[in-house]
C-alpha positions in Angstrom: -53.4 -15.5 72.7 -52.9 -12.1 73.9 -50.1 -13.1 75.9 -48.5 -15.0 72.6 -49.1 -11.7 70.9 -46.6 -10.0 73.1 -44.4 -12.5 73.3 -44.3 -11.7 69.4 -44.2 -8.0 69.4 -41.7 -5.3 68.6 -41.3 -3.3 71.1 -39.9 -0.6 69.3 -42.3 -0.4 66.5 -45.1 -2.9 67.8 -44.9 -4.8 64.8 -45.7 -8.3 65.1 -42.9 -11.2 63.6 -45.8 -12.9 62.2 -47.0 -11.5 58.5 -50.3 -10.4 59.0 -50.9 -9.1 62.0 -51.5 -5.2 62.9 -49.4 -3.2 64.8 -49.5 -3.4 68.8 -49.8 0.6 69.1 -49.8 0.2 73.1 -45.8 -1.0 72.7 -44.3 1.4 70.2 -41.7 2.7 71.8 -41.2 0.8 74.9 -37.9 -1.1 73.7 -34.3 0.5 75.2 -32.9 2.8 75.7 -30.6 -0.5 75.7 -31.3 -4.1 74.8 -30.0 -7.6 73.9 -33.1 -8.0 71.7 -36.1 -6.2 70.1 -38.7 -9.1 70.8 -38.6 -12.7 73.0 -39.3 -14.2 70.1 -36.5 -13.1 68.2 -34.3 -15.4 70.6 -36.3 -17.8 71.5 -37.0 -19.0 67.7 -40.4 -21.3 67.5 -39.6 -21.0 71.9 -37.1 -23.6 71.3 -32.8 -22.9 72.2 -31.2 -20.8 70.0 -27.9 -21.5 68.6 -24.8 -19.8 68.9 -23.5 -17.1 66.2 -20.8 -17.3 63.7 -17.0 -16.5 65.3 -17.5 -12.5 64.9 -20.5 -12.1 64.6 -22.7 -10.1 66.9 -24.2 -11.7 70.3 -27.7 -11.4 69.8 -29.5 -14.2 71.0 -27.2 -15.0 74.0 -27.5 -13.4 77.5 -24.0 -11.9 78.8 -23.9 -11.5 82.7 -21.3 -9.3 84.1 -21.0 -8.6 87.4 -17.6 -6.7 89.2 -16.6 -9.6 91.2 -17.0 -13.4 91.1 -20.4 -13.4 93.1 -21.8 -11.5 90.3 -22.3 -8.1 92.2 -23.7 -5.6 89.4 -21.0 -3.8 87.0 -20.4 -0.7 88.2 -20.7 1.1 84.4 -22.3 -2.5 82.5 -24.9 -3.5 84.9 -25.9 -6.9 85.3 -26.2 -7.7 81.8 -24.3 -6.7 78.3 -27.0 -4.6 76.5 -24.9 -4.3 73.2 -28.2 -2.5 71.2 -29.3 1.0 71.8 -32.3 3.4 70.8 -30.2 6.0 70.3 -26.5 7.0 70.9 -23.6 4.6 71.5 -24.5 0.7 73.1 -22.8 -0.6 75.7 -20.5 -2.6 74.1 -20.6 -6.0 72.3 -19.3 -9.4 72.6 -18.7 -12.0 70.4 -17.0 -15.5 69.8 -13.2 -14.8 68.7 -12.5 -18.8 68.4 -13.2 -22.0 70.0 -10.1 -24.0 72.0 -10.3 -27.6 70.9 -10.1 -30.5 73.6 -9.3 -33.8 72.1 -10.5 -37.2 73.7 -11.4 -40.5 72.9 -14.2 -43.3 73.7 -13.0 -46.6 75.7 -13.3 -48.5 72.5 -10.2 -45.7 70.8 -13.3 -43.9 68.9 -12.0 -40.3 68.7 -14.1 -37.4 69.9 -12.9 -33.1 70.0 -15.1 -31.1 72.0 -15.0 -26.8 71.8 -14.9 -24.0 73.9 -15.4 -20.7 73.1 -13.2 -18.0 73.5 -15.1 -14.4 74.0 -14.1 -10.9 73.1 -15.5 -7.9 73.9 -15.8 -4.5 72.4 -15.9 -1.5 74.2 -15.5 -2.3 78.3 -14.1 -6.0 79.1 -15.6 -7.7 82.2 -13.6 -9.3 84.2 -16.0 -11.4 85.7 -18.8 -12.8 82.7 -21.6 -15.7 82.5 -22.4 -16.3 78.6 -26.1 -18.2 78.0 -27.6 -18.8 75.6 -31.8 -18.2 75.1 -32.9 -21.9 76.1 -36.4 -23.6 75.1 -39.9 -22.2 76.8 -41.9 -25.2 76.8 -43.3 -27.0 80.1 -42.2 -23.9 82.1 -45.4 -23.9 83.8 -45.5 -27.7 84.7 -42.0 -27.1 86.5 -43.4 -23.9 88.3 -46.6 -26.5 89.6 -44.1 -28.6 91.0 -44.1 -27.9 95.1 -40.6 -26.6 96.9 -41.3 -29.6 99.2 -40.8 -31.6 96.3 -37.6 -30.3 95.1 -36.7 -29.8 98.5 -36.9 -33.8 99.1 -34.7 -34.1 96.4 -31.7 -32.2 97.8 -28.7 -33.7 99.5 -26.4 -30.7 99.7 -24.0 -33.1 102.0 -24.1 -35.9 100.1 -25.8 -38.1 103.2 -26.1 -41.3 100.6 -22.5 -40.8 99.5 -23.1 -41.7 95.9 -21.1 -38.4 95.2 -24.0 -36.5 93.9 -25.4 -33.5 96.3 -27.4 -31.2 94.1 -29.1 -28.4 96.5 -31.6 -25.5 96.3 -31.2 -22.3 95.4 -33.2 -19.9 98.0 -33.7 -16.1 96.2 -35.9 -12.8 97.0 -39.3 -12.6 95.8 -39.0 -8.9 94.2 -42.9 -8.8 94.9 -43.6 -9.9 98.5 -39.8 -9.8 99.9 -40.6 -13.2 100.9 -37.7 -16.6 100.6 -38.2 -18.4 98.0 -37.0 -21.4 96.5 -35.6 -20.4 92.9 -36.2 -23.0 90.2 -35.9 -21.1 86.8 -32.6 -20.1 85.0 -29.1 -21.7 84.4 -27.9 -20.9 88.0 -31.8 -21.2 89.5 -32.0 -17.4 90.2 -35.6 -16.9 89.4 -38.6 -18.2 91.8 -41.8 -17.9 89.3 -42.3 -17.9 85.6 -43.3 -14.3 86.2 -40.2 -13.1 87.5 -38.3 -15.0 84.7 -40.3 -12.8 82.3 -40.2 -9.5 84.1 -36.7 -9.9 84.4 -36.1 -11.1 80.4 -38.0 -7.4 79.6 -35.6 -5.7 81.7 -32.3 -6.5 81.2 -33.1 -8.1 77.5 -35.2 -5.4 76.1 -34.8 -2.2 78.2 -38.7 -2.7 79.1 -39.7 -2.3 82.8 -42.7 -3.8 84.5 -44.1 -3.6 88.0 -41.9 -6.7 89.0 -38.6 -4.6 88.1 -39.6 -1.3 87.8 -35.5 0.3 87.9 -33.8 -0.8 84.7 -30.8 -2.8 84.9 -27.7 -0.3 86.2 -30.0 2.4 86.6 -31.0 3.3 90.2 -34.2 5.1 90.0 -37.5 3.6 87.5 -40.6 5.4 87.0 -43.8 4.0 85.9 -43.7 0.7 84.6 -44.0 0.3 80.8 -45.6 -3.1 81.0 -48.7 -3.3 83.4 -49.7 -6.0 85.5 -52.5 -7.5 83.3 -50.2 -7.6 80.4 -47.5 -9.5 82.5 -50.2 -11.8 83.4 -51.2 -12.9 79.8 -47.7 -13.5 79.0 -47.0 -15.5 81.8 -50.4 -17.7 80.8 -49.4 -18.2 77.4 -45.7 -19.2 78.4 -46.8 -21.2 81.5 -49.2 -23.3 78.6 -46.8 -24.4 76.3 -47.0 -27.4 75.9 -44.6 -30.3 75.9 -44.3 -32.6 72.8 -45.2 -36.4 73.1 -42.2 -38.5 74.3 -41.8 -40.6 70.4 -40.3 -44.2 69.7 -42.1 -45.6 72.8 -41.8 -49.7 71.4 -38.5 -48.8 69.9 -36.2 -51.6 71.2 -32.8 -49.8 70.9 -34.2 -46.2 72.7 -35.7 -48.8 75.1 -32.2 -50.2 75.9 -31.1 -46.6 76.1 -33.4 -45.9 78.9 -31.9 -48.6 81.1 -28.4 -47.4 79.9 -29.5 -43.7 81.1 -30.9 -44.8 84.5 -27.4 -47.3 85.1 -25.3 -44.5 84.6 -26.9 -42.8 87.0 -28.0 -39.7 84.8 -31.3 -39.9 86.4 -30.2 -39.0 89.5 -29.7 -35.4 88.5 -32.7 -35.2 85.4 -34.7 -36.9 87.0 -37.7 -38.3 85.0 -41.1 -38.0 86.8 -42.3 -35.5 88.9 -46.2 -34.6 90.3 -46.9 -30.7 90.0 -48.8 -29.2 93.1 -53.0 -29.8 93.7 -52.9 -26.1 94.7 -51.3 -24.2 91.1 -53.8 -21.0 90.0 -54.3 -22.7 86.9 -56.4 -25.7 86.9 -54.6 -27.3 84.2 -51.0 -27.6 85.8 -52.3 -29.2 88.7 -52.1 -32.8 89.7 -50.1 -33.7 87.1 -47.6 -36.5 86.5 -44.7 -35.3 84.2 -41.8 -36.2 82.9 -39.0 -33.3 82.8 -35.8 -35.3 83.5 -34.8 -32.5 86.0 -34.5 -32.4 89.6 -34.3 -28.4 89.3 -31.2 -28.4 91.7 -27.6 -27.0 91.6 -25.3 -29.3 90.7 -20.9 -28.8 91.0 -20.5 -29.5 87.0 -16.3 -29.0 87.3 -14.5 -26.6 85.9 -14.6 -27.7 82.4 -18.0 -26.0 81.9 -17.3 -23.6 85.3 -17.8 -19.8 84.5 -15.8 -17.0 86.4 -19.0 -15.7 88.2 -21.4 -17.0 90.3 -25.6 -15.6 90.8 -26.5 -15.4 93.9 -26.1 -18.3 96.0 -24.4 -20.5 93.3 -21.0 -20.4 91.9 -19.9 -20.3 88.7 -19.2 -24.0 88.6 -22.8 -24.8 89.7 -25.7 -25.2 86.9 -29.6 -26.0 87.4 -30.2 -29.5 85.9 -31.9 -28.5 82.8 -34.9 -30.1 81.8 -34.7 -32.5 78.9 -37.8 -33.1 77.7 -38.0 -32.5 73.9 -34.4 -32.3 73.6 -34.7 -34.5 70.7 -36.5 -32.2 69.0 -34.1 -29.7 68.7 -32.4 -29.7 65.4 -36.0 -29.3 63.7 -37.6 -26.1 66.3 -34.1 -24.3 66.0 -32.7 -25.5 62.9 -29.4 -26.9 64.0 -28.0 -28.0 67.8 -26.8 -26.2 70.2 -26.7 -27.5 73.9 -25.0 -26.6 77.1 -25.9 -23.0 79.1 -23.8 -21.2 76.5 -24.2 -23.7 73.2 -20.9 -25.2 73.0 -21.8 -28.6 72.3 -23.0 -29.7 68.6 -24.6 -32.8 70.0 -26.1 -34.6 72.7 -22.7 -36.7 72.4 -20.8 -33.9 73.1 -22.8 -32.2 75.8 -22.3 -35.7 78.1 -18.4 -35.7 77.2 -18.5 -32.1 79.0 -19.9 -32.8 82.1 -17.8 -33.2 85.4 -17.7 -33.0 89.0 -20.7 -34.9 90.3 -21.8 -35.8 87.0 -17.9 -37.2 86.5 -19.1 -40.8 87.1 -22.3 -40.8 84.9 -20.0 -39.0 82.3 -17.3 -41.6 82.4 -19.9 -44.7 82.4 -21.4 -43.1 78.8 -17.6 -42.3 77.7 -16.5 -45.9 78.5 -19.5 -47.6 76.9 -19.7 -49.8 73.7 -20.7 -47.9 70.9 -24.2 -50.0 70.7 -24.5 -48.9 73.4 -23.9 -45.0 73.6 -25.8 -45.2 70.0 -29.1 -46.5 72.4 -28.5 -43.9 74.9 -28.6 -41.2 72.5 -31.3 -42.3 70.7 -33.1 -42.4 74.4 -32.7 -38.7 74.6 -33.9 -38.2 71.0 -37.0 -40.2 71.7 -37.8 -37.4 74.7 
C-alpha cells in the first residue's frame, strides 16, 4: 500500500490523486526541473493504456524518445526523452498530433476497412530521429519479470532454424546496478531488464525524479543524491510487481472458443504466446511457480515498416517491437475509457491493430484479413474474452 501510495503522488506538491488522502510531505518538491508527467498515475489511468490526445493537443501521457541518430544515441540538447513540462522557466519543447494519413484496405470478402497514422509536430527543437509510445497497462508485470531468461531464451530463433518465417530474438541490456548482461524483457523495444529499472527509469526521464538506479537526470551529466531512496523504490516495485491480472471471461462461450482455434491457426500464438511458468527462485513467494497466461513470448519481432519508427533502442531497430502481452486486452475500453492499441495508440480496435502488423507477422495478418467475417467476429471476441 505504500508503494500504491507513491505510485499516486504528486511529486510536486505530494498530493495524492485520490480525495482523501494527506499530503506525502517527503515528495514535495521532487518533480522536474522537467517532466512528461506530475504522477504515474496520471498516465497510466486505473494502470491500464492510455489513449492518445486530440490532433493539437498537448502530449502528456505519451513518452517521446529522441535520440541524434537512428540507434537512438542521446540528443545532444533534448536528451533521451521530450520533457515538454517544466518547474520553472521555458520546457523543452512539445509535441503533438498534427493529423493522421489514412490507409485504405479491404477484407477478402470486399468489407472495407481505413487504418490511421499519425503525423507529429513539434514545437520548439524538431528531432530528426523520434520513437512516440504511448503509457501501456501495469498489470501482470511481476509475473513476466518471474519468468526465467532460459525460458524466453528457448523461445528465440533469431535465424529462423524452423523456417516458418518468424525469428523473434532477445534483447541483452546493462544492468545499471550490477553492470552485469542481462536479458531485457520490459518496454516496447525490451530495453529494461527488471520491473525496478522500468520504474527508476519512468521517474527519471518522465518526472525529473532521480533514484539510486539513475541517479544523473536524463541529458544532464552529473546527479547528486538521489531523491527517491532505495526502500521507497522497493515498495513501488512490490505494489506494481502485484497487480493482478483479471480472470480470462466467456470461458464456455462457443464463438470466443472458435476464436481460439482461429488465433492459434493463424499462427498468432507463435509470437503471444499463451502459457508460460514464472521461475521457482523469484524474491516474492507469490510469483513463483506459476502457470500464466500472457500471450507474449517477450521477444523482438521485425513488424515492417508500416508500424517501423525512425530510431532504434539499443540493440533493436526501429522496426522491431517486444510482443506485448495481451492479457486483459479486452478490458480495455472500460479501465481507460475508450481504445487505443499499438506502441503509439494508433489503432481504435483490436481489428485495426491486426490489419497493421507486417514483416513476420505478414502471414498471421493476412490469414485474419482473408478470413470470413464469422470468423474474424470469433477471433476478436477471443481477444475480448482475455
Amino acid at each position: 500500500m505504500l508503494g500504491r501510495r507513491l505510485h499516486h503522488t504528486d511529486f510536486g506538491t505530494g498530493a495524492h490523486s485520490e480525495p482523501g488522502n494527506p499530503i506525502y510531505a517527503e515528495q514535495v518538491g521532487k518533480l522536474g526541473p522537467k517532466f512528461v508527467a506530475r504522477s504515474c498515475v496520471e498516465c497510466h489511468v486505473n494502470n491500464g493504456r492510455a489513449l492518445p490526445p486530440a490532433i493539437g493537443a498537448p502530449m502528456l501521457q505519451t513518452v517521446v524518445k529522441v535520440g541524434s541518430d537512428a540507434n537512438g544515441t542521446p540528443h545532444p540538447i533534448l536528451g533521451s526523452v521530450l520533457q515538454p513540462q517544466s518547474t520553472s522557466g521555458p520546457a523543452e519543447g512539445g509535441a503533438t498530433i498534427a493529423s493522421y494519413t489514412n490507409f485504405d484496405g479491404q477484407y477478402g470478402d470486399g468489407t472495407l476497412y481505413s487504418l490511421q497514422k499519425p503525423e507529429y509536430a513539434f514545437q520548439g527543437i524538431t528531432p530528426s530521429y523520434f520513437s512516440a509510445r504511448l503509457a501501456p497497462q501495469l498489470v501482470g508485470m511481476g509475473l513476466l519479470e518471474a519468468v526465467s531468461e532460459s525460458t524466453i531464451i528457448a523461445l528465440a530463433d533469431p535465424d529462423d532454424a524452423d523456417q516458418d518465417g518468424i525469428s523473434g530474438r532477445i534483447q541483452t541490456v546493462l544492468d545499471p546496478e550490477t553492470g552485469d548482461q542481462r536479458l531485457g524483457p520490459f518496454g516496447n523495444k525490451a530495453g529494461k531488464a527488471r520491473l525496478r529499472h522500468q520504474i527508476a527509469g519512468a521517474l527519471n526521464t518522465d518526472m525529473g525524479v532521480t533514484t539510486p538506479v539513475f541517479p544523473i537526470l536524463d541529458g544532464e551529466t552529473t546527479g547528486a543524491a538521489p531523491e527517491l531512496d532505495a526502500a521507497d523504490l522497493d515498495k513501488w516495485t512490490r505494489y506494481l510487481a502485484t497487480l493482478g491480472v483479471s480472470a480470462r471471461r466467456d470461458l464456455t462461450n462457443a464463438q470466443a472458443l472458435q476464436g481460439e482455434q482461429l488465433f492459434n491457426s493463424a499462427q498468432c500464438s507463435k509470437c503471444h504466446v499463451p502459457t508460460l511458468t514464472t521461475s521457482p527462485y523469484h524474491p516474492m513467494t507469490e510469483l513463483r511457480s506459476q502457470t500464466i497466461h500472457p500471450y507474449t513470448d517477450l521477444l523482438l519481432h521485425d513488424m515492417g515498416s508500416g508500424l517501423a519508427d525512425n530510431m532504434g533502442e539499443l540493440g533493436a531497430t526501429g522496426s522491431e517491437w517486444r510482443t506485448p502481452p495481451l492479457w486483459s486486452i479486452g478490458l480495455t475500453a472500460g479501465v481507460s475509457g475508450g481504445e487505443a492499441y499499438l506502441h503509439d495508440g494508433r489503432a481504435r480496435s483490436l481489428e485495426e491493430a491486426i490489419l497493421w502488423h507486417g514483416g513476420e507477422a505478414e502471414t498471421a495478418k493476412e490469414t485474419f484479413r482473408t478470413m470470413s467475417t464469422a470468423d474474424r467476429t470469433a477471433l476478436i471476441q477471443f481477444l475480448k474474452s482475455l
